[in-house]
CHARMM internal coordinates of N, CA and C (Angstrom, degrees):
IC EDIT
DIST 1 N 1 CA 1.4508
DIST 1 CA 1 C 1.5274
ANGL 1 N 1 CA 1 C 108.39
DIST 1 C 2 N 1.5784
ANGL 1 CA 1 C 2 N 106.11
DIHE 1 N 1 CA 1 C 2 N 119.80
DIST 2 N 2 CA 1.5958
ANGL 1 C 2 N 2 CA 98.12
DIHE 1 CA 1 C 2 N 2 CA 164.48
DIST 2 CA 2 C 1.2505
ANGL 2 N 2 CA 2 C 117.27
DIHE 1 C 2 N 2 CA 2 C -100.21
DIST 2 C 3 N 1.5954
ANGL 2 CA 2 C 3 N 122.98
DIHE 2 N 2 CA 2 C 3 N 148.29
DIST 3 N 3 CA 1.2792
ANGL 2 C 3 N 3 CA 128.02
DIHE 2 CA 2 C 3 N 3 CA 157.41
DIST 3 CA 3 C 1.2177
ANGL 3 N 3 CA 3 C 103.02
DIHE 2 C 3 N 3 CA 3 C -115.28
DIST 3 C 4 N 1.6769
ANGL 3 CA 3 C 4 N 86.04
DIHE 3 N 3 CA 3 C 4 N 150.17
DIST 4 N 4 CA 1.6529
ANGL 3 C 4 N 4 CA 103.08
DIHE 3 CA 3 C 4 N 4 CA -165.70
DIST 4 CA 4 C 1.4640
ANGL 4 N 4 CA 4 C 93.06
DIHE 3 C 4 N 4 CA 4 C -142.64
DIST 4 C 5 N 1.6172
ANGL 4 CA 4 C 5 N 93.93
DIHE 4 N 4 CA 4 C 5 N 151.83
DIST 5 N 5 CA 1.5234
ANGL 4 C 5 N 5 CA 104.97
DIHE 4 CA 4 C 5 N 5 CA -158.82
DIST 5 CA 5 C 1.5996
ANGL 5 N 5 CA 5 C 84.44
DIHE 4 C 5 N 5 CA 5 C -126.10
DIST 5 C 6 N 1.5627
ANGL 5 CA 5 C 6 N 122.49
DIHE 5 N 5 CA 5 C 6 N 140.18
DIST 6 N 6 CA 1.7129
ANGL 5 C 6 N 6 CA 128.75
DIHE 5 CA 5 C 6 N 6 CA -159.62
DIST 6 CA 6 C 1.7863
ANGL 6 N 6 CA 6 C 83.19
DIHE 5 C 6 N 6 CA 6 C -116.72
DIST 6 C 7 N 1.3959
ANGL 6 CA 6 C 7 N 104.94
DIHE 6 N 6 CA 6 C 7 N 135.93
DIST 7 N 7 CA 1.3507
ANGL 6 C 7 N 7 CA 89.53
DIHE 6 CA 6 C 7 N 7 CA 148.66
DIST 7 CA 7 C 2.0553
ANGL 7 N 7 CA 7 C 111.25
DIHE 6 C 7 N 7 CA 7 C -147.21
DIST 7 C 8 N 1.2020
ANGL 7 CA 7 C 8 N 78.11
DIHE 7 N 7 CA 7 C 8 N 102.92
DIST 8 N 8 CA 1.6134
ANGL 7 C 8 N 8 CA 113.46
DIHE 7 CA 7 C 8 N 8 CA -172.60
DIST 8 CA 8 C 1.4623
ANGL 8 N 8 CA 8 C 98.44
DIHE 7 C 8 N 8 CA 8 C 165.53
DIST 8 C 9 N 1.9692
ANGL 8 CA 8 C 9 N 91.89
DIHE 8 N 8 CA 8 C 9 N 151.28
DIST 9 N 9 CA 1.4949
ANGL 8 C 9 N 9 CA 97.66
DIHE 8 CA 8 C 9 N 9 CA 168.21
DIST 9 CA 9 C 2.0474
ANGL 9 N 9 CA 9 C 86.64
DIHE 8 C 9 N 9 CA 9 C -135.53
DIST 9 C 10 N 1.0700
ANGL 9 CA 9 C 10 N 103.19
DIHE 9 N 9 CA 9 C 10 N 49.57
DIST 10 N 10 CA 1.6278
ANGL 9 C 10 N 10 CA 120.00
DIHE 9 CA 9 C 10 N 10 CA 175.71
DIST 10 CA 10 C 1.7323
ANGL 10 N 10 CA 10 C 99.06
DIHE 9 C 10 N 10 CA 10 C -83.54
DIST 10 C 11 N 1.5089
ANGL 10 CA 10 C 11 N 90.12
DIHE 10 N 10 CA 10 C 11 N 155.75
DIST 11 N 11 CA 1.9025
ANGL 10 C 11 N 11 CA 107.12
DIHE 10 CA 10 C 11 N 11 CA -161.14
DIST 11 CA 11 C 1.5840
ANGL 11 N 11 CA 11 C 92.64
DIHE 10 C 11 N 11 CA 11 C -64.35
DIST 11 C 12 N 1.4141
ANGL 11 CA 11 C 12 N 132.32
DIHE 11 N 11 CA 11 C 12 N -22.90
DIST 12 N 12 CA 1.4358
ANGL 11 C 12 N 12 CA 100.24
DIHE 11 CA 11 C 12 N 12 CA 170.60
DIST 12 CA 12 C 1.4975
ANGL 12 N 12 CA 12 C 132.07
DIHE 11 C 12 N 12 CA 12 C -78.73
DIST 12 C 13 N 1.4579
ANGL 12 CA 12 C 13 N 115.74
DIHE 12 N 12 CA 12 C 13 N -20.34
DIST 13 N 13 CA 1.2160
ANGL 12 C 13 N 13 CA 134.06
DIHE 12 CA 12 C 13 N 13 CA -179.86
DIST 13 CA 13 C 1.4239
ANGL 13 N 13 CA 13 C 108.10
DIHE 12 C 13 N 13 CA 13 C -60.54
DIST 13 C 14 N 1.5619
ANGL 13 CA 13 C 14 N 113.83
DIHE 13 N 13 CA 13 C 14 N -46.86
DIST 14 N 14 CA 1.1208
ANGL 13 C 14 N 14 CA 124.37
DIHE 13 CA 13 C 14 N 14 CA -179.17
DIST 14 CA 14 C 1.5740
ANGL 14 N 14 CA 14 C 122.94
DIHE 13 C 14 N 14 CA 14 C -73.18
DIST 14 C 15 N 1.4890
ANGL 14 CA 14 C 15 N 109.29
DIHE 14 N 14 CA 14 C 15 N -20.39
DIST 15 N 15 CA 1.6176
ANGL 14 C 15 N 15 CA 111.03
DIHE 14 CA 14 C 15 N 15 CA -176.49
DIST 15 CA 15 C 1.1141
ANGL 15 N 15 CA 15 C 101.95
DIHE 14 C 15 N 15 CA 15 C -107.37
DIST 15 C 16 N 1.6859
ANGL 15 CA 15 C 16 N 123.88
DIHE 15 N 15 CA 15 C 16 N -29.79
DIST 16 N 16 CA 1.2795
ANGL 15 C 16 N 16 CA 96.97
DIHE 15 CA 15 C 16 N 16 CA -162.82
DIST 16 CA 16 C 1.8936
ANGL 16 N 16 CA 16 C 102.41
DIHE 15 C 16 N 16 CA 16 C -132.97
DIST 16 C 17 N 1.4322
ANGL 16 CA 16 C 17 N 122.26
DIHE 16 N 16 CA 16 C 17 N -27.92
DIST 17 N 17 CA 1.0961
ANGL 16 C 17 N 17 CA 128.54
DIHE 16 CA 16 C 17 N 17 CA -167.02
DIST 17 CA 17 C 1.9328
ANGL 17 N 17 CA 17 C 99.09
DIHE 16 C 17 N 17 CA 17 C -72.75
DIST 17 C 18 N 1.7476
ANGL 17 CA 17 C 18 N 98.89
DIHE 17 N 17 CA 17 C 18 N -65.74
DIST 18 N 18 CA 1.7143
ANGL 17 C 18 N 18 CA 100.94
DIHE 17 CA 17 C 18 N 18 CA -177.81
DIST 18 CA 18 C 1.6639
ANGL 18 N 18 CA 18 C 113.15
DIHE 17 C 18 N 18 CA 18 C -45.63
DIST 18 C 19 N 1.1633
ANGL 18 CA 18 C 19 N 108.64
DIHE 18 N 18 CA 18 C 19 N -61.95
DIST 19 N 19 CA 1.0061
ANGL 18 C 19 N 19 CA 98.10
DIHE 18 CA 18 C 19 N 19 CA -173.24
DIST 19 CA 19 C 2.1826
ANGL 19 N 19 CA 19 C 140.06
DIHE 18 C 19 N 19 CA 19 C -66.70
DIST 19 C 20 N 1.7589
ANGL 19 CA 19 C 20 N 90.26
DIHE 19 N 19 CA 19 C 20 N -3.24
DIST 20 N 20 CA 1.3921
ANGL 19 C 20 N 20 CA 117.57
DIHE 19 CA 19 C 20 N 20 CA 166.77
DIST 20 CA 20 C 2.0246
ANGL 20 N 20 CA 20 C 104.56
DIHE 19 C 20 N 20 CA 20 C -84.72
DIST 20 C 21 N 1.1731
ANGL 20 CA 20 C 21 N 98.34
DIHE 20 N 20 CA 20 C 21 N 8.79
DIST 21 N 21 CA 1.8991
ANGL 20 C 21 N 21 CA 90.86
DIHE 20 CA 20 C 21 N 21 CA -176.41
DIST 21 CA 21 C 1.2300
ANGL 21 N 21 CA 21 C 103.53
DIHE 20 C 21 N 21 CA 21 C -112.93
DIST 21 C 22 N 1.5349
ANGL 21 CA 21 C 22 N 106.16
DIHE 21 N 21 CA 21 C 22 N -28.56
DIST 22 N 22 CA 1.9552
ANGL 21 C 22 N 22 CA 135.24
DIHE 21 CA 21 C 22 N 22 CA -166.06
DIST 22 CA 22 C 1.3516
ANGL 22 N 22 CA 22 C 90.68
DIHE 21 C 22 N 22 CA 22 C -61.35
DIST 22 C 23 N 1.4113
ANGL 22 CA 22 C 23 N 111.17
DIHE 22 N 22 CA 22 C 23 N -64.13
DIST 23 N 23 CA 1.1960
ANGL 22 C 23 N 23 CA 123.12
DIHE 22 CA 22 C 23 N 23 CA -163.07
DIST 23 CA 23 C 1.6411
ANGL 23 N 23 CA 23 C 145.61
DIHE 22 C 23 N 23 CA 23 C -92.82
DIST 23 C 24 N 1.9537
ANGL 23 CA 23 C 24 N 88.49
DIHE 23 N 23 CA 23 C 24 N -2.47
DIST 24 N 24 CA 1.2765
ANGL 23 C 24 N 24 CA 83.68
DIHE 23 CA 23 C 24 N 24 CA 155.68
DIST 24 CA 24 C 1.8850
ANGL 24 N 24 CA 24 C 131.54
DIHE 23 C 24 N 24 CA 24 C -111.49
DIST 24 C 25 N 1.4801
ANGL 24 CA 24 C 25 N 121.01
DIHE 24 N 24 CA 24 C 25 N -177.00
DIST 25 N 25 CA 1.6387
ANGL 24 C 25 N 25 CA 115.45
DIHE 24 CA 24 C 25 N 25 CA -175.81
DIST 25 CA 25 C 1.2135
ANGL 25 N 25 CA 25 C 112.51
DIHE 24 C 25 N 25 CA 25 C -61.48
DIST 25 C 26 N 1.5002
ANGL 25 CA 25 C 26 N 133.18
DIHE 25 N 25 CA 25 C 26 N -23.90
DIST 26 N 26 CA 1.3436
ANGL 25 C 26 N 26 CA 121.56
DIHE 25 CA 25 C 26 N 26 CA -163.96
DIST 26 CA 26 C 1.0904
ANGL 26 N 26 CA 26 C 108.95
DIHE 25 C 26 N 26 CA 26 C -126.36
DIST 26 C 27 N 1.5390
ANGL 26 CA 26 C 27 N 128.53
DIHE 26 N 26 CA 26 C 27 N 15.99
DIST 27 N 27 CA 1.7364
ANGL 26 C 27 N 27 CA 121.29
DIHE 26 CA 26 C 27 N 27 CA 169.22
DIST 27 CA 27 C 1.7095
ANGL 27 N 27 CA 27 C 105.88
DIHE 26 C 27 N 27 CA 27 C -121.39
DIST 27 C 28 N 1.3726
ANGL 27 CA 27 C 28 N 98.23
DIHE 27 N 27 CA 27 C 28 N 151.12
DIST 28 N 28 CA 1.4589
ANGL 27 C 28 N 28 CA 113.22
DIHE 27 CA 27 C 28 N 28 CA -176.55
DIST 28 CA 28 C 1.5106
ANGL 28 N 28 CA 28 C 95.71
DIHE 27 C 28 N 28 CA 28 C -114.87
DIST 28 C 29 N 1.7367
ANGL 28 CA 28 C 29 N 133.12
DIHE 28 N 28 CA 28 C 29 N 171.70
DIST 29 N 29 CA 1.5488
ANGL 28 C 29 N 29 CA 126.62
DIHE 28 CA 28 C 29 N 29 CA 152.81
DIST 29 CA 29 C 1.2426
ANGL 29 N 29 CA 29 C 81.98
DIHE 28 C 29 N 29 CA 29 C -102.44
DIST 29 C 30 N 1.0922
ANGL 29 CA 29 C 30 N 123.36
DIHE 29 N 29 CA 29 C 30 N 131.20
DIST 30 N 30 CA 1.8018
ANGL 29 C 30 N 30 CA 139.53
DIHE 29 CA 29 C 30 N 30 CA 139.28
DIST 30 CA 30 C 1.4357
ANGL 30 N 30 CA 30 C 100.61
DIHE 29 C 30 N 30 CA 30 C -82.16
DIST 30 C 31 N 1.1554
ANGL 30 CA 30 C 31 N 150.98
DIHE 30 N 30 CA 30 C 31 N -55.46
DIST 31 N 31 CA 1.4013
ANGL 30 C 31 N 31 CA 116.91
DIHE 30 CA 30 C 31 N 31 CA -168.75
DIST 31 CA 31 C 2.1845
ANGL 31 N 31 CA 31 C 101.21
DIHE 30 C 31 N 31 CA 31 C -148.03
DIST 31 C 32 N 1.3426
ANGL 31 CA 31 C 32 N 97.12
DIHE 31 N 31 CA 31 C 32 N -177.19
DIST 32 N 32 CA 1.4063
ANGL 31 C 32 N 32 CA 103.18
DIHE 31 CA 31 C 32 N 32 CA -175.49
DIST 32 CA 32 C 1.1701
ANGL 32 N 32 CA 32 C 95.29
DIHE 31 C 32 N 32 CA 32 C -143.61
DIST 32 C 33 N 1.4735
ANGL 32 CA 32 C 33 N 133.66
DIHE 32 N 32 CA 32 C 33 N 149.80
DIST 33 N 33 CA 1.2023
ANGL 32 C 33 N 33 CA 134.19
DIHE 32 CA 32 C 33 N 33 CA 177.81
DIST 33 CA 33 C 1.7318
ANGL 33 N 33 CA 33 C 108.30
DIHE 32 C 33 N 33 CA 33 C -138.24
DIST 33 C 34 N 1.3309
ANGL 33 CA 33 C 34 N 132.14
DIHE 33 N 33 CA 33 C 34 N 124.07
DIST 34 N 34 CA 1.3195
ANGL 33 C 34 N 34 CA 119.59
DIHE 33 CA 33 C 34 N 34 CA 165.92
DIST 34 CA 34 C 1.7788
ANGL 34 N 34 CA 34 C 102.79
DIHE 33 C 34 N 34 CA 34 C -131.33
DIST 34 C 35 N 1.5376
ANGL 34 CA 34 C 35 N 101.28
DIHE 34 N 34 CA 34 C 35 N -173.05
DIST 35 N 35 CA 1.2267
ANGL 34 C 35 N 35 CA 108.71
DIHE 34 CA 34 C 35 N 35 CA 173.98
DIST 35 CA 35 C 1.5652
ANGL 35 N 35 CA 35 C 119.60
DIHE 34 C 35 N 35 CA 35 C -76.77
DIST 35 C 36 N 1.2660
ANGL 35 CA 35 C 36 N 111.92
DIHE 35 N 35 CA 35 C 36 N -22.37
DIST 36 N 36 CA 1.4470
ANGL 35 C 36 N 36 CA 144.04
DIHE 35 CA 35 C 36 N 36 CA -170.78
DIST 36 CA 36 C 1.4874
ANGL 36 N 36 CA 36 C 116.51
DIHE 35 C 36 N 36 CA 36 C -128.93
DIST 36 C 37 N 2.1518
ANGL 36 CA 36 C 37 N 96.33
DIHE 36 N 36 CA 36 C 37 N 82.88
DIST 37 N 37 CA 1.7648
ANGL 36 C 37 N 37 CA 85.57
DIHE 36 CA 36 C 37 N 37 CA -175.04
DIST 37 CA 37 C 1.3120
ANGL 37 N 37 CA 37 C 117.06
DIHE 36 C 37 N 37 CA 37 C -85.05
DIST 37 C 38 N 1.5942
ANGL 37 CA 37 C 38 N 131.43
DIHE 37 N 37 CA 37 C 38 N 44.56
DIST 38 N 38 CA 1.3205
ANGL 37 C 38 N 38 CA 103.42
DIHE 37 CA 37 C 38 N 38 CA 148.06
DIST 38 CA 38 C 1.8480
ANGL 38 N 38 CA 38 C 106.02
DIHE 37 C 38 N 38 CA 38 C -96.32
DIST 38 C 39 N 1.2778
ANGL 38 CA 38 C 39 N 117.06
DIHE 38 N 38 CA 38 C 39 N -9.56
DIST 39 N 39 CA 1.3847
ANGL 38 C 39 N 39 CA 119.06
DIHE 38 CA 38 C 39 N 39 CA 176.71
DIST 39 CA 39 C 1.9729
ANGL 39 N 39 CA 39 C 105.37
DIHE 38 C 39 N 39 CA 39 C -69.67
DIST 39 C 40 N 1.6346
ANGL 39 CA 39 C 40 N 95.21
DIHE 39 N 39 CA 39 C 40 N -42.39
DIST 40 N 40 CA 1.7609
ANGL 39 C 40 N 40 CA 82.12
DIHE 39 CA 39 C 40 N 40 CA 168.49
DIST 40 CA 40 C 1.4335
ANGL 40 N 40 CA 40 C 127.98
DIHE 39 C 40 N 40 CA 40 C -54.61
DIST 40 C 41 N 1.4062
ANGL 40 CA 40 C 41 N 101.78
DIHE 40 N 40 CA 40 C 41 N -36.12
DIST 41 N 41 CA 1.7526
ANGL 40 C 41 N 41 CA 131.33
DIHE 40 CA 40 C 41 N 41 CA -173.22
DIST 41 CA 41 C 1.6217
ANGL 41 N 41 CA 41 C 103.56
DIHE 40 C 41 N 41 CA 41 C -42.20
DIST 41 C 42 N 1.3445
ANGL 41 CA 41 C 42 N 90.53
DIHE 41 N 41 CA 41 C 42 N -69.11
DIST 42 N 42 CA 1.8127
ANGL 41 C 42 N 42 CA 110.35
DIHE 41 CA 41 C 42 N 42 CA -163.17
DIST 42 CA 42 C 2.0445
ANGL 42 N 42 CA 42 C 95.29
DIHE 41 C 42 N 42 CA 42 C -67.20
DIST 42 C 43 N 1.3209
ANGL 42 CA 42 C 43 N 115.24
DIHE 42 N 42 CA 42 C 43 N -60.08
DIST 43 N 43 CA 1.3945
ANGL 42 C 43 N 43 CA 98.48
DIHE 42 CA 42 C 43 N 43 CA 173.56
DIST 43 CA 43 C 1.0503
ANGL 43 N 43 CA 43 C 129.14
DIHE 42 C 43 N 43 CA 43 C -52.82
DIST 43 C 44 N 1.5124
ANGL 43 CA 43 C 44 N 140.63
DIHE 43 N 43 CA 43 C 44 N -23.48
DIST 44 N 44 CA 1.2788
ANGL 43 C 44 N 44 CA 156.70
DIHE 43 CA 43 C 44 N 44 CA 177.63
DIST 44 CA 44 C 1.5384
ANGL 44 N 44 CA 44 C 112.03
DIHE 43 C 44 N 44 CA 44 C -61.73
DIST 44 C 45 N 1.1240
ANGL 44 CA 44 C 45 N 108.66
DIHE 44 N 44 CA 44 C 45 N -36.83
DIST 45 N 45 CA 1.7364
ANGL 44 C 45 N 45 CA 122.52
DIHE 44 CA 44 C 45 N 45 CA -152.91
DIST 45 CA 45 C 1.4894
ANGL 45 N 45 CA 45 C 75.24
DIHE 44 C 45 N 45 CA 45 C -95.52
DIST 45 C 46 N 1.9967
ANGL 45 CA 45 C 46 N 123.81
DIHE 45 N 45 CA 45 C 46 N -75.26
DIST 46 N 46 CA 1.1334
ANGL 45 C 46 N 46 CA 104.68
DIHE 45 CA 45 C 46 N 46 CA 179.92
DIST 46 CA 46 C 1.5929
ANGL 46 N 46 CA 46 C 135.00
DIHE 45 C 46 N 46 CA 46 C -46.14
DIST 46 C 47 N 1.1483
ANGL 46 CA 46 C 47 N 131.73
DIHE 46 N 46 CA 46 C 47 N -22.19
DIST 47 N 47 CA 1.5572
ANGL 46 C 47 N 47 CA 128.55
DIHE 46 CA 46 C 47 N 47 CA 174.68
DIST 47 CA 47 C 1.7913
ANGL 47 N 47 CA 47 C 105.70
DIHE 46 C 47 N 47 CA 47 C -98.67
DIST 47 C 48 N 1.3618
ANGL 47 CA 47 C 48 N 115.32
DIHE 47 N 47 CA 47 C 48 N 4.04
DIST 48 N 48 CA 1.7649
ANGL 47 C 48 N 48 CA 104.56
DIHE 47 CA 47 C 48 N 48 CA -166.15
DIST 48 CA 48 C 1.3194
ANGL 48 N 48 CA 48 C 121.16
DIHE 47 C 48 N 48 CA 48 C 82.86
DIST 48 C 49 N 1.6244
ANGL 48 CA 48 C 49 N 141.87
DIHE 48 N 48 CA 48 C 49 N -8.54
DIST 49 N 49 CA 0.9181
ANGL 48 C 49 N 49 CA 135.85
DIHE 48 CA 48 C 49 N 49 CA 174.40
DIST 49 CA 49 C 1.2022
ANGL 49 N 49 CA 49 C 126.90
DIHE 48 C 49 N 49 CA 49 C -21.69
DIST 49 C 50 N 1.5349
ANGL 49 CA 49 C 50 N 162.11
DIHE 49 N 49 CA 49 C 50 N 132.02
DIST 50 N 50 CA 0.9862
ANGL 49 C 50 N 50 CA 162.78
DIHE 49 CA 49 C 50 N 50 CA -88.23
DIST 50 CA 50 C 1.5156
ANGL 50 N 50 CA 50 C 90.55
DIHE 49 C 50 N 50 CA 50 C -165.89
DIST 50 C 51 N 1.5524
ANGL 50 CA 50 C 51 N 117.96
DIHE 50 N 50 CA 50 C 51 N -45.61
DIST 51 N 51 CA 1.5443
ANGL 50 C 51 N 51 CA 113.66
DIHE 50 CA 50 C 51 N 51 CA -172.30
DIST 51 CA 51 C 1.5536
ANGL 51 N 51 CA 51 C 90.67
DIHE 50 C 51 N 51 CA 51 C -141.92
DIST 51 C 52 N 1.6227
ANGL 51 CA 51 C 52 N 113.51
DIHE 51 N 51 CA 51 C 52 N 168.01
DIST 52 N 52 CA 1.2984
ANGL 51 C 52 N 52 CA 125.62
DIHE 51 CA 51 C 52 N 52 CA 178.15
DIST 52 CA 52 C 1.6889
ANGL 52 N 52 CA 52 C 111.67
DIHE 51 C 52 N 52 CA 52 C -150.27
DIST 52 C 53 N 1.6418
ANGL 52 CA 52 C 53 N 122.81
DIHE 52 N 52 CA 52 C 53 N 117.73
DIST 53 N 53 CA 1.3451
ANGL 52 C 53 N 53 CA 98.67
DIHE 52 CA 52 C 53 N 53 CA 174.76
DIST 53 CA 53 C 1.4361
ANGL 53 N 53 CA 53 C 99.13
DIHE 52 C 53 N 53 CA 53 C -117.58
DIST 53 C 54 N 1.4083
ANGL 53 CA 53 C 54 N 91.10
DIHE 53 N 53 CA 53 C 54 N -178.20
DIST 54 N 54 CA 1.6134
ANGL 53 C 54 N 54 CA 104.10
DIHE 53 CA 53 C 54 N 54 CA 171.70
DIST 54 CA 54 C 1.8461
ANGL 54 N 54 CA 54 C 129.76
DIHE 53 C 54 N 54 CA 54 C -104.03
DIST 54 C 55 N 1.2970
ANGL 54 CA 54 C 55 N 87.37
DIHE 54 N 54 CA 54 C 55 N 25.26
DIST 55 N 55 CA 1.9729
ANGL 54 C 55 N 55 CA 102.60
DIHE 54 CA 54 C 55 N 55 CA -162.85
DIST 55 CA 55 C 1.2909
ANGL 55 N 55 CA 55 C 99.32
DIHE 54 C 55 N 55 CA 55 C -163.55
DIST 55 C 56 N 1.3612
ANGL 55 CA 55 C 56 N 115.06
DIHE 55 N 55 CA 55 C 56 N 140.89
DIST 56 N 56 CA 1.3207
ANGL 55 C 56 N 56 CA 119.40
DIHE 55 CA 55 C 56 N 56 CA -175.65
DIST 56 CA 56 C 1.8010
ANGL 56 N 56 CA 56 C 115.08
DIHE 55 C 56 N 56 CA 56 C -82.24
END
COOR INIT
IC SEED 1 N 1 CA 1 C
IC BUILD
């Protein structure tokens, strides 16, 4: 099992990276990181993120 920790919540992360972790058998998101953690917040909750910060 990998966990993988994102740090960006930039339009590729969101179209194409998160949802390539969501969906496959061996990755989890353990965390999200942006400059702006309620933007980590809201992506986090949408993909399951486990943790969310606001600083890299």
């Amino acid at each position: 099992m990998f966990r993988w920790g994102v740090l960006s919540t930039a339009k590729i992360g969101r179209e194409q990276l998160l949802p390539a972790i969501v969906d496959s058998e061996n990755g989890v998101l353990s965390a999200i990181a942006s400059r702006d953690l309620s933007k980590a917040k809201a992506l986090g909750e949408r993909f399951g993120a486990r943790h969310a910060f606001g600083s890299y």
